[in-house]
DRENMIGU-7056 format. One record per atom (N, C-alpha, C): x, y, z; residue number from 1; chain; atom name. Coordinates in nm, 2 decimals, padded with zeros to 4 digits, always signed. Last residue first. Layout:
<rs>
R:X:Y:Z:NUM:A:CA
...
</rs>
This chain:
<rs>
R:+01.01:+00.58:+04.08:173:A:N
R:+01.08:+00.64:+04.13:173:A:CA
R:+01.08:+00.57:+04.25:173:A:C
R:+00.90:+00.54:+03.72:172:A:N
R:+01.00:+00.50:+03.82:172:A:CA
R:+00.99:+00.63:+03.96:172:A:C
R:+00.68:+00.46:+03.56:171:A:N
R:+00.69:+00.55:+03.62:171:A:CA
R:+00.81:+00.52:+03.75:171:A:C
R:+00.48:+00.40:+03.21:170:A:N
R:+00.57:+00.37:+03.34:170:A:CA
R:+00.69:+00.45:+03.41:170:A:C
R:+00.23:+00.25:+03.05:169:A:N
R:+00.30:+00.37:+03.05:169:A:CA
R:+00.39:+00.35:+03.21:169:A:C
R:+00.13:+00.13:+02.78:168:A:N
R:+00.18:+00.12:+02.92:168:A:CA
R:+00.24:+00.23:+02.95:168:A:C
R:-00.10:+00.02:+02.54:167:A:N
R:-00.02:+00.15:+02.54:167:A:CA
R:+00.01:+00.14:+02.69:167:A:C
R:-00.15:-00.25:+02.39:166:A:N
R:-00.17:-00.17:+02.47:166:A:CA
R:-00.05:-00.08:+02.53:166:A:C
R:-00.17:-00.37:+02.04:165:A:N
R:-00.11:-00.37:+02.16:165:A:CA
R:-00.11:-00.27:+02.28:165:A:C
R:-00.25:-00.32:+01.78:164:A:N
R:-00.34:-00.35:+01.94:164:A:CA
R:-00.29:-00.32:+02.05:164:A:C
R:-00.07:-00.10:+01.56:163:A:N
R:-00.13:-00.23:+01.64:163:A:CA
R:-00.21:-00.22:+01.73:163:A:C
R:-00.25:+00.15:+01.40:162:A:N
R:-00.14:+00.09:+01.43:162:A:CA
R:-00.17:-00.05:+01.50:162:A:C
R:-00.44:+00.25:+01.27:161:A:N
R:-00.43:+00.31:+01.35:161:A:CA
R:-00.30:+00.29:+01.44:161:A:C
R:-00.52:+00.27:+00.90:160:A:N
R:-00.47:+00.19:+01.02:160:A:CA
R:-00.44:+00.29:+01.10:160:A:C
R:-00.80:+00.34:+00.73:159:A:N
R:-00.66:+00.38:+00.82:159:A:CA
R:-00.61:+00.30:+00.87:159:A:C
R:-00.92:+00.27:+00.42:158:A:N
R:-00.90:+00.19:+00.59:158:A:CA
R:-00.77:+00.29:+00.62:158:A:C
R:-01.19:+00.42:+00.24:157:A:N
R:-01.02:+00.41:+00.29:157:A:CA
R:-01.00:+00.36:+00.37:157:A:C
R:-01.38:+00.49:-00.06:156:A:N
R:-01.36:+00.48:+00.09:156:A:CA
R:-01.20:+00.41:+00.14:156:A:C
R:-01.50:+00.62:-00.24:155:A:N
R:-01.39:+00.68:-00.18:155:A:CA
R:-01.34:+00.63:-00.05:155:A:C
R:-01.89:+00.62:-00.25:154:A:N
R:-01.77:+00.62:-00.27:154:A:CA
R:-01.65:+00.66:-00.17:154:A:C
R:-02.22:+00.51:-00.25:153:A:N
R:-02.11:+00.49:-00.13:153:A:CA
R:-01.94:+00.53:-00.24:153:A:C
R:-02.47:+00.70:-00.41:152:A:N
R:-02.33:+00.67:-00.41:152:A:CA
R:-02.25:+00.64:-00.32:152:A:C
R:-02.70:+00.81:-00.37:151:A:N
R:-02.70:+00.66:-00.34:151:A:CA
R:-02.58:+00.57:-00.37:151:A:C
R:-02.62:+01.14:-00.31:150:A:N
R:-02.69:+01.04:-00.32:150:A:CA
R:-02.70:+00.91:-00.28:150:A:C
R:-02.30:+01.01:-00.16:149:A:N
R:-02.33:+01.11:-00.26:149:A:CA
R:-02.45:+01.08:-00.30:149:A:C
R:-02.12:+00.94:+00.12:148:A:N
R:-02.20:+00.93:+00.07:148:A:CA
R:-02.22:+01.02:-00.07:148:A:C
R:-01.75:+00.87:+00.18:147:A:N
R:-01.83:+00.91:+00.13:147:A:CA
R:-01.99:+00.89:+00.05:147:A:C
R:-01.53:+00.72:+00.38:146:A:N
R:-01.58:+00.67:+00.35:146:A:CA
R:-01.67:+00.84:+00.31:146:A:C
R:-01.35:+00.55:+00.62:145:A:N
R:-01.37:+00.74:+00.58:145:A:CA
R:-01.43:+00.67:+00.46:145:A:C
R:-01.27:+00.32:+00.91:144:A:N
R:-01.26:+00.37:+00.74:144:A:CA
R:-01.36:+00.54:+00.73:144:A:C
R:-01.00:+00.21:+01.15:143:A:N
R:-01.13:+00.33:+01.09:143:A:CA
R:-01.09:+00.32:+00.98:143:A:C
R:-00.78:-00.05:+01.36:142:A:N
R:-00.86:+00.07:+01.20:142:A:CA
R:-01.01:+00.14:+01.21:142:A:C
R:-00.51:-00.19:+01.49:141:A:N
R:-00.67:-00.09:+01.51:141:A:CA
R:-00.73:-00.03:+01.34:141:A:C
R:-00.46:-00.49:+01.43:140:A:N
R:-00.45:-00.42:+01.37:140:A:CA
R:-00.56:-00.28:+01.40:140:A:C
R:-00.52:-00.72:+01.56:139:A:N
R:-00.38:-00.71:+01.56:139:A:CA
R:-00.33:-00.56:+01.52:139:A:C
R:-00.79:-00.82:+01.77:138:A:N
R:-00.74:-00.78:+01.64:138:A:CA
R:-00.57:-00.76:+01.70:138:A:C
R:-00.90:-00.89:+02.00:137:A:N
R:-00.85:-01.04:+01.90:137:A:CA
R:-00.73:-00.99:+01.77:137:A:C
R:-00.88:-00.69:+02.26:136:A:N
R:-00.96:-00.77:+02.17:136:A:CA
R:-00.86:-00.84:+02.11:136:A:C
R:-00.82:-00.35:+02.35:135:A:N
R:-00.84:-00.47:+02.36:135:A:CA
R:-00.93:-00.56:+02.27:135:A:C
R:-00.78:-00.09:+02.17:134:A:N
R:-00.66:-00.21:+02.24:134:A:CA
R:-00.70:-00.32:+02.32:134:A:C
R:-01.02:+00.04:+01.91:133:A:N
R:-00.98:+00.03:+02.08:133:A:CA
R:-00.82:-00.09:+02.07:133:A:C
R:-01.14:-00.02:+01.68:132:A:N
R:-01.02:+00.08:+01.70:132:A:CA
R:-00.95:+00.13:+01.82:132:A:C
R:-01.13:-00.26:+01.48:131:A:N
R:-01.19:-00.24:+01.62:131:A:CA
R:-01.06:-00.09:+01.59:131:A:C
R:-01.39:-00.30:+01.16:130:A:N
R:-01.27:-00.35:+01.26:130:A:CA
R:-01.28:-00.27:+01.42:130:A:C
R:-01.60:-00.20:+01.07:129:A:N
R:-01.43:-00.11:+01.04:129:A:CA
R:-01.38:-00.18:+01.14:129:A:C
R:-01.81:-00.38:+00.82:128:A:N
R:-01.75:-00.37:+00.96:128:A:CA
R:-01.62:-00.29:+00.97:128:A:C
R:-02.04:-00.33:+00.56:127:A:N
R:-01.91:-00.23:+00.64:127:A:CA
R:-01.91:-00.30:+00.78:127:A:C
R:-02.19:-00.42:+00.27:126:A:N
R:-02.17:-00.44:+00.45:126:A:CA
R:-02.05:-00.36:+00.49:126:A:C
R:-02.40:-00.22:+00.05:125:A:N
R:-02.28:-00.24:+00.08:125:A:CA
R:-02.31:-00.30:+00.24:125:A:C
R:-02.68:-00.46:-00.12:124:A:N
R:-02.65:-00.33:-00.03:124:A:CA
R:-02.49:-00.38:-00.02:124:A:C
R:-02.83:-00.69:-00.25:123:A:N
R:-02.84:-00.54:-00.27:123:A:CA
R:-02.79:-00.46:-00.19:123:A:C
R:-02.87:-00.93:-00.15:122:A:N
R:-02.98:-00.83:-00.12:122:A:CA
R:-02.97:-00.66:-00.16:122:A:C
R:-02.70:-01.07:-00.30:121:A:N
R:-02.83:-01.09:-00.28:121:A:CA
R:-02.88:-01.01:-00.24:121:A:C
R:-02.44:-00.94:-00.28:120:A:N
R:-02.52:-00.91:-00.40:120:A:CA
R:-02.65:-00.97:-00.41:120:A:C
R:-02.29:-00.73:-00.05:119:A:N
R:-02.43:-00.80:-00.04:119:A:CA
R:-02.50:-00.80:-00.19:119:A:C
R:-01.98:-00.64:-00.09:118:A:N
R:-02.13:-00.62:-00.09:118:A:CA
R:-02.24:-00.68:-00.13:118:A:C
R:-01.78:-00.59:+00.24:117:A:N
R:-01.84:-00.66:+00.15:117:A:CA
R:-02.02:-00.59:+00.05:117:A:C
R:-01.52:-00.51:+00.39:116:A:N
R:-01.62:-00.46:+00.36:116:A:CA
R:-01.70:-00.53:+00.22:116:A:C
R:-01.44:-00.56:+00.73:115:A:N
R:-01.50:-00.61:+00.61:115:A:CA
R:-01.54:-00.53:+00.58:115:A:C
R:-01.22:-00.63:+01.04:114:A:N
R:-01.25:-00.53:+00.92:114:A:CA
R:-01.32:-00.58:+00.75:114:A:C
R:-01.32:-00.75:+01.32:113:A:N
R:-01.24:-00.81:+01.22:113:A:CA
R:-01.33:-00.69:+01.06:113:A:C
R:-01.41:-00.75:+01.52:112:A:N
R:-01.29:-00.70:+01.57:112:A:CA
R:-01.23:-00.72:+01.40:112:A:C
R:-01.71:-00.83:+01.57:111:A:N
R:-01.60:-00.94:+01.52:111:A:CA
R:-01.45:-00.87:+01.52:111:A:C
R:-01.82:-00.54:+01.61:110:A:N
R:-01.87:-00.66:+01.73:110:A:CA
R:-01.71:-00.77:+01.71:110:A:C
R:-02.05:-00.42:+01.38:109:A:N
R:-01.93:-00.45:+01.46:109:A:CA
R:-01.86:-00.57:+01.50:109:A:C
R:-02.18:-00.33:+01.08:108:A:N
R:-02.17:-00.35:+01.24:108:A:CA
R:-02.03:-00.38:+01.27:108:A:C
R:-02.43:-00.16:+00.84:107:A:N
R:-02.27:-00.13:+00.91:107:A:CA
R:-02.31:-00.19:+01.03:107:A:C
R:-02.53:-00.17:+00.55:106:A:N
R:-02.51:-00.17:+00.67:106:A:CA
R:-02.38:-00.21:+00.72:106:A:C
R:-02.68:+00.07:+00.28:105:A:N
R:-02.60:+00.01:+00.37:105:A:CA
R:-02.61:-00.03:+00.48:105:A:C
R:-02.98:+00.05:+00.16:104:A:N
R:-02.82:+00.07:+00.10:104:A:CA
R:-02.71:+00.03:+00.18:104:A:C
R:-03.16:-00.20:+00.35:103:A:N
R:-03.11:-00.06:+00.36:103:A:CA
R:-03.05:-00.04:+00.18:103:A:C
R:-03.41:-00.40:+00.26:102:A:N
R:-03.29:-00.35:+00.26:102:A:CA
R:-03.24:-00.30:+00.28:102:A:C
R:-03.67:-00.54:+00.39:101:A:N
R:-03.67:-00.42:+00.37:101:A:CA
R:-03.50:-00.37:+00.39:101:A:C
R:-03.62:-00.80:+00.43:100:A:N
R:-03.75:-00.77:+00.39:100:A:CA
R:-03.72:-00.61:+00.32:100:A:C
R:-03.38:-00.87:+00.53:99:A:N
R:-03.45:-00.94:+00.37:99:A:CA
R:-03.59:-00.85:+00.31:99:A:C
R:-03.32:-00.68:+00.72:98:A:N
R:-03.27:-00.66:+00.63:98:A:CA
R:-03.30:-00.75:+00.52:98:A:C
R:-03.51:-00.82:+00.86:97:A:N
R:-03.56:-00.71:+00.85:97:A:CA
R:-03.42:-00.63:+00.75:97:A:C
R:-03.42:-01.10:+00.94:96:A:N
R:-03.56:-01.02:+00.89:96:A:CA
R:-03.58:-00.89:+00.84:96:A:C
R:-03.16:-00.99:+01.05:95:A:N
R:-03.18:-01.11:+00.94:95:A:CA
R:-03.28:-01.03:+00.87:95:A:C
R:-03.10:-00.92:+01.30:94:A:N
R:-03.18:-00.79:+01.25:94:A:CA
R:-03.15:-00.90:+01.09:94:A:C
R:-03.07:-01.16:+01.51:93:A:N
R:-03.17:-01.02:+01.54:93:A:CA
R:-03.18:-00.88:+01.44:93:A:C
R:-02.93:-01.36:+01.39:92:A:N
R:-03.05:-01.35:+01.38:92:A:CA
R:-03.15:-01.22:+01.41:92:A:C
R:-02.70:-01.17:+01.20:91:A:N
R:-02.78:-01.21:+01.33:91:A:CA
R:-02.91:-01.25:+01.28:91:A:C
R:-02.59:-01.32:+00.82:90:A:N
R:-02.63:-01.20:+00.92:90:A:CA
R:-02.69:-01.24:+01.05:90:A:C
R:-02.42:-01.43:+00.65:89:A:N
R:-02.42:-01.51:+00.80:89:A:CA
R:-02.47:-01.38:+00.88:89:A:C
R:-02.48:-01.37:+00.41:88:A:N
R:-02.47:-01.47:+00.43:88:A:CA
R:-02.50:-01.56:+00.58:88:A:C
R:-02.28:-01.07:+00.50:87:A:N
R:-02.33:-01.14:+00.40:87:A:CA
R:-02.35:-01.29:+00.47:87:A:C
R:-02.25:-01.07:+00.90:86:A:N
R:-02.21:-01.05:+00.76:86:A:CA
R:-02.29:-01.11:+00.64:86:A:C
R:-02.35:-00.96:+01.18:85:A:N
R:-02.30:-01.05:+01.10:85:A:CA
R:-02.24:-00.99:+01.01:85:A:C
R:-02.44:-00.81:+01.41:84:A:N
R:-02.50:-00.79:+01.27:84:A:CA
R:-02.43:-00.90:+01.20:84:A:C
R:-02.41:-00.64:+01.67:83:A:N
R:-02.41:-00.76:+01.64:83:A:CA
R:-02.44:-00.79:+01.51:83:A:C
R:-02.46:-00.30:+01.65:82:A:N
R:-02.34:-00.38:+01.67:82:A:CA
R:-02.32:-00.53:+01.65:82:A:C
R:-02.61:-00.15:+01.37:81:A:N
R:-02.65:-00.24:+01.48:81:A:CA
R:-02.44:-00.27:+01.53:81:A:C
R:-02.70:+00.06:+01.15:80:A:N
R:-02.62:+00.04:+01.20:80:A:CA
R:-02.66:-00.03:+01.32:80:A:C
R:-02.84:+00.09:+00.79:79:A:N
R:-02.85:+00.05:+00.94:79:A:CA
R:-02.75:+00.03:+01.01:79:A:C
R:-02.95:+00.38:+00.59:78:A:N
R:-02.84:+00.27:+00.63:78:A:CA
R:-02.90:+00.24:+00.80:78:A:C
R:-03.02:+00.45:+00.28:77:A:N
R:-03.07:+00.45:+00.39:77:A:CA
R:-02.99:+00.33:+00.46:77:A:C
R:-02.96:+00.75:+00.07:76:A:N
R:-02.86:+00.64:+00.13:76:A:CA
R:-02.93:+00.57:+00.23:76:A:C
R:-02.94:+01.03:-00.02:75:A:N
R:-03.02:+00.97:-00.08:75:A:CA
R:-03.01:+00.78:-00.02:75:A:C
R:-02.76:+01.15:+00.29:74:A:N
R:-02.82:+01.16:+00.14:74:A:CA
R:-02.98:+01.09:+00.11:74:A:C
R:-02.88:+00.87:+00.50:73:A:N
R:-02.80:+00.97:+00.48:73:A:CA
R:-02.78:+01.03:+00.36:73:A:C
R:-03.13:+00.77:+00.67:72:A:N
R:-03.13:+00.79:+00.57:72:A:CA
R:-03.01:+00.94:+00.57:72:A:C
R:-03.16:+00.51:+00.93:71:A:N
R:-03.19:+00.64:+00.94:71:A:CA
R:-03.18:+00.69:+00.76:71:A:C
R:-03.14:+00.34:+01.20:70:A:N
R:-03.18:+00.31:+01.08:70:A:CA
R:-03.22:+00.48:+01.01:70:A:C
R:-02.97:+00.21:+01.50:69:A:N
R:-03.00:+00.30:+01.44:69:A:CA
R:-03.04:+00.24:+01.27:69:A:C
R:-03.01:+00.00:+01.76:68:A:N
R:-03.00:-00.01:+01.61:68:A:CA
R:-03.04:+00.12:+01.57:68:A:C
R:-02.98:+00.04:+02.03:67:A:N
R:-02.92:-00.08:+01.98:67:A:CA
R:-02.94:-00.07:+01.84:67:A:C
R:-02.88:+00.41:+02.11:66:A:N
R:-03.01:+00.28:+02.13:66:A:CA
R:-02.91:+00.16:+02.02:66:A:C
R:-02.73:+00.60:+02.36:65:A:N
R:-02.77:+00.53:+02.24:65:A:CA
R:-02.86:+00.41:+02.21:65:A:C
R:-02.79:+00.66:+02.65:64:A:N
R:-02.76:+00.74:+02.57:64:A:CA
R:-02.75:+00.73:+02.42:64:A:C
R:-02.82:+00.42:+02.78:63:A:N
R:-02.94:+00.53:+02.80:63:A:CA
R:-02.89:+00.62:+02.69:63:A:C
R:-02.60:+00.32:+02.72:62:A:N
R:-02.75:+00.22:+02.67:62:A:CA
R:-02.85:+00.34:+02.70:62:A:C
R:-02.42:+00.42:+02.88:61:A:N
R:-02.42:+00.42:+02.72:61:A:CA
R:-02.53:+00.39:+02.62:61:A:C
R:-02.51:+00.37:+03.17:60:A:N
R:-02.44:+00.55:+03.11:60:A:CA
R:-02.47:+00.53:+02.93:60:A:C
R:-02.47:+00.04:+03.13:59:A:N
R:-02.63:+00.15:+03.14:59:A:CA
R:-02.62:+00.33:+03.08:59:A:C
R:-02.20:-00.03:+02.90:58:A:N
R:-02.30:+00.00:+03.05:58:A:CA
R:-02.44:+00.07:+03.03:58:A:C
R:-02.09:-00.26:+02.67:57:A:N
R:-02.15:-00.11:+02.72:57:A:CA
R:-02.23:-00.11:+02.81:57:A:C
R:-02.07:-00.44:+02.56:56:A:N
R:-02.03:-00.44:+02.63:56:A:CA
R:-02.02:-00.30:+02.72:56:A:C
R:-02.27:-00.51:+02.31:55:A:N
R:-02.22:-00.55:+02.44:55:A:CA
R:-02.12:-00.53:+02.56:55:A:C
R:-02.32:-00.17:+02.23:54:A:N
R:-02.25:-00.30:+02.18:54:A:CA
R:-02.27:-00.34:+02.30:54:A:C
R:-02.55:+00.14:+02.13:53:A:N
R:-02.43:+00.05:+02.21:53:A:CA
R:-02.44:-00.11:+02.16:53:A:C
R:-02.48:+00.33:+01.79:52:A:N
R:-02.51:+00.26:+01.93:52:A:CA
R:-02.47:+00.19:+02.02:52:A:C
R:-02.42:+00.72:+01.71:51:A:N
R:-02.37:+00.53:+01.76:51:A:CA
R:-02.51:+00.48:+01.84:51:A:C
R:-02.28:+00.96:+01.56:50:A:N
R:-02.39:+00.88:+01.57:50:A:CA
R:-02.35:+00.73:+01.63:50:A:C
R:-02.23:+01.33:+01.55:49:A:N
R:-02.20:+01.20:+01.61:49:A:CA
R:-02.33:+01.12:+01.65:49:A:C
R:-02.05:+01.57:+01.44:48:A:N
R:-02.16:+01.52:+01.46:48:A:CA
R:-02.15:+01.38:+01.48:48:A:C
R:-01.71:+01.59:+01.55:47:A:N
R:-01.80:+01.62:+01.47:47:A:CA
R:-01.96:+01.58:+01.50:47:A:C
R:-01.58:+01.62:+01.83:46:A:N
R:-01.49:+01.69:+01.69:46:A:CA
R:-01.59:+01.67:+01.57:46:A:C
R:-01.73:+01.58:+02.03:45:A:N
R:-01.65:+01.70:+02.05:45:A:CA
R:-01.58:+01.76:+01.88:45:A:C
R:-01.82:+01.31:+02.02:44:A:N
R:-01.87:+01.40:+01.99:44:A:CA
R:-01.88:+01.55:+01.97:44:A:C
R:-01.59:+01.23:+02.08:43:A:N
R:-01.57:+01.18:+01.95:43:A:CA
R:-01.69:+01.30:+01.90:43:A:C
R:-01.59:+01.29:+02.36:42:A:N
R:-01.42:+01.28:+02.24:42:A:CA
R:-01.46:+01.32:+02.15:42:A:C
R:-01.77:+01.14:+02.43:41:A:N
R:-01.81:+01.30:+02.41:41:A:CA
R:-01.71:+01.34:+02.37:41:A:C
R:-01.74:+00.86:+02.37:40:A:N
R:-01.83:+00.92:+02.30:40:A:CA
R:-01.86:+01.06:+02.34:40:A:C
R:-01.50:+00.84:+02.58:39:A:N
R:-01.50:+00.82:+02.42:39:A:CA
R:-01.62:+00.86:+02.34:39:A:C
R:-01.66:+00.89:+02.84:38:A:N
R:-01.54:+00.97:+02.79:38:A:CA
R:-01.53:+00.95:+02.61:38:A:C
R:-01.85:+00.68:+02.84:37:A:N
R:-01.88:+00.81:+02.82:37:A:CA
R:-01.80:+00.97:+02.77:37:A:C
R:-01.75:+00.39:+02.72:36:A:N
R:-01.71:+00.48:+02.80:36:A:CA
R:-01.83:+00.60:+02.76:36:A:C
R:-01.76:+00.21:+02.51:35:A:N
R:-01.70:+00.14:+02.61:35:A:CA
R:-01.71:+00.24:+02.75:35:A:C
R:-01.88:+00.11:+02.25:34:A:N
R:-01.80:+00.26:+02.31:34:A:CA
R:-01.71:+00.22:+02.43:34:A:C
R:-02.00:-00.11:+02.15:33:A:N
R:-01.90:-00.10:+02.21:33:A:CA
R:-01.82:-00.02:+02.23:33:A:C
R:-02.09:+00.06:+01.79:32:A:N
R:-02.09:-00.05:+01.95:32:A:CA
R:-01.95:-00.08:+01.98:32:A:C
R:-01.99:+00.19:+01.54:31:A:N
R:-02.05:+00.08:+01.58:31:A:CA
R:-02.08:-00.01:+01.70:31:A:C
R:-02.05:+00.51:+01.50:30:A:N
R:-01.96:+00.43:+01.61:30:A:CA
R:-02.03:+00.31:+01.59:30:A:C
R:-01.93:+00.81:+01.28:29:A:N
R:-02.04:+00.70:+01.37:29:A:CA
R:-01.95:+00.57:+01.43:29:A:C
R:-01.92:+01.15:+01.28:28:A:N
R:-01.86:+01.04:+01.29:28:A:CA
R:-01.96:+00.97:+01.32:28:A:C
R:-01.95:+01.40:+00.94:27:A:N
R:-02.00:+01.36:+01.08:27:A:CA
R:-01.92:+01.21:+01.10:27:A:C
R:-01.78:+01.51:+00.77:26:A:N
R:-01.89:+01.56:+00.84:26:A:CA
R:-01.94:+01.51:+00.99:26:A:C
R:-01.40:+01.46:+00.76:25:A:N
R:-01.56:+01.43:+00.77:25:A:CA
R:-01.61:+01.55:+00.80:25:A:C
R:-01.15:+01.61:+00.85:24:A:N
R:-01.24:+01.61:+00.68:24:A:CA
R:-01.37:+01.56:+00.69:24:A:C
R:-01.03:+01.47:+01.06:23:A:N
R:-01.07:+01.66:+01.08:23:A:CA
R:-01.13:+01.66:+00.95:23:A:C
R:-01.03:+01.22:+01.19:22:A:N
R:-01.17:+01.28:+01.16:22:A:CA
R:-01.18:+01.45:+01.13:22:A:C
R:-00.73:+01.26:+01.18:21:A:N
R:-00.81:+01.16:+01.11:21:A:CA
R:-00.92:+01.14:+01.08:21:A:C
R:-00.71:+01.45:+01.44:20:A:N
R:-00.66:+01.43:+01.27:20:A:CA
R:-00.74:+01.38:+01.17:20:A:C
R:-00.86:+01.29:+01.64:19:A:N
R:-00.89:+01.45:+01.54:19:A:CA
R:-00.84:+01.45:+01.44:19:A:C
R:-00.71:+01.03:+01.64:18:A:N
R:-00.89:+01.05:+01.59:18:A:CA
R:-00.93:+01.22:+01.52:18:A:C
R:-00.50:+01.06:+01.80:17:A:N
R:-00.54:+01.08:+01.67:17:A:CA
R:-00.64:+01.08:+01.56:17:A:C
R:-00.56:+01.02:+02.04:16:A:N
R:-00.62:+01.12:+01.99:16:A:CA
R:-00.54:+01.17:+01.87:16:A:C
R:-00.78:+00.75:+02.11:15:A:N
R:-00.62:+00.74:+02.03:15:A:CA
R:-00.72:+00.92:+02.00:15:A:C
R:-00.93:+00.60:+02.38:14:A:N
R:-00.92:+00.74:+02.30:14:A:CA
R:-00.82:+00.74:+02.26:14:A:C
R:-01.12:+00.29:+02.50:13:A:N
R:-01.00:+00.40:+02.49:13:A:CA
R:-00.97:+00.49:+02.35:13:A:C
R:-01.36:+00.21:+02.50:12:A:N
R:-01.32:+00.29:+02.64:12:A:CA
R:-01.16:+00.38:+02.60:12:A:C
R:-01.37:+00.03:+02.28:11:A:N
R:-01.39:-00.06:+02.45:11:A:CA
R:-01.30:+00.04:+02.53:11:A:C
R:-01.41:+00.07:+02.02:10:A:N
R:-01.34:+00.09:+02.11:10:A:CA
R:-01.26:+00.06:+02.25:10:A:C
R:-01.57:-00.07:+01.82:9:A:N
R:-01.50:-00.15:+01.96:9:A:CA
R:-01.36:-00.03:+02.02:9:A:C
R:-01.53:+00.12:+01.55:8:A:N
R:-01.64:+00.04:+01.61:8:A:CA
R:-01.50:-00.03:+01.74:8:A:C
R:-01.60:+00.44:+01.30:7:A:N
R:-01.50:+00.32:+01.39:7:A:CA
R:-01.61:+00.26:+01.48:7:A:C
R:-01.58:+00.65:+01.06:6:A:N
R:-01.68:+00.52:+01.10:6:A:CA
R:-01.60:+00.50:+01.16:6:A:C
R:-01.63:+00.93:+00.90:5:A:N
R:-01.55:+00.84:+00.98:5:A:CA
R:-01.63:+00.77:+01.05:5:A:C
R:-01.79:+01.08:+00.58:4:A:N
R:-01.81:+00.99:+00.69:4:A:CA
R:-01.70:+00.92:+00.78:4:A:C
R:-01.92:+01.33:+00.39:3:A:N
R:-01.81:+01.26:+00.43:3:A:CA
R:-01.85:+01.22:+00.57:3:A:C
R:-02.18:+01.37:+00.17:2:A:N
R:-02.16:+01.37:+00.31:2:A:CA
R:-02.03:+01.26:+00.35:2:A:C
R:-02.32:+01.58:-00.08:1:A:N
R:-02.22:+01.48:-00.05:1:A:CA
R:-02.18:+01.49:+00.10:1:A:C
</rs>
């Protein structure tokens, strides 16, 4: 059994409540849009750590992760892209290749907007965890925690992280 913290859009900024909240996992993954090199050695700092980059990631990020990971966790074979869609309305750029050859899971990003749906045409769970950065559309930051077991997705949880709203900080003198 492999415990999992998942978050996506960061876009560069570190709530370091993240250790808390990833101290039970095994390992973390990132949906795109890291935003930073600072946030993916954070994140790499407190467990094993998987991502790719999103649009909006620089070169530093794009050399250091690739646009679609596909890999096999447990008994579990999952994809993780940032642009990805959802049931129904997947990208065109990875469509194909989830008809043809399904994972168990996929996971993206990108919509700021928290799903977790399961694909009863093709058989798999969809996971977007929303954004867990302060900029963007959402209202609400979140990560979900989430367990593999074999071909078991269980247990899984949305945190909330609290609002969007960006953290100011201010300095009289």
């Amino acid at each position: 059994m492999v415990k999992i913290g998942l978050l996506s859009d960061t876009h560069g900024y570190i709530d370091p409540r993240w250790e808390s909240v990833f101290r039970g996992v095994d390992e973390i993954w990132h949906a795109g849009d890291i935003g930073t090199t600072e946030v993916a050695d954070f994140l790499s700092s407190l467990k094993p750590f998987r991502a790719v980059f999103g649009n909006i990631d620089g070169q530093d990020i794009r050399k250091r992760f690739p646009e679609k990971l596909r890999f096999t966790c447990e008994k579990t074979e999952v994809i993780i892209i940032h642009i990805g869609g959802y049931p129904a309305h997947y990208d065109r750029r990875i469509r194909n290749e989830l008809e043809i050859r399904p994972p168990g899971m996929f996971i993206s990003g990108h919509s700021h907007i928290l799903k977790v749906i399961y694909d009863k045409k093709l058989g798999f769970l969809h996971i977007n965890p929303g954004a867990a950065g302060i900029f963007g559309s959402h209202t609400q930051r979140t990560v979900v925690r989430f367990m593999i077991d074999g071909t078991d997705i269980k247990n899984l949880e949305v945190v909330e992280m609290g609002p969007r709203e960006r953290i100011v900080s201010m300095t009289h003198g």
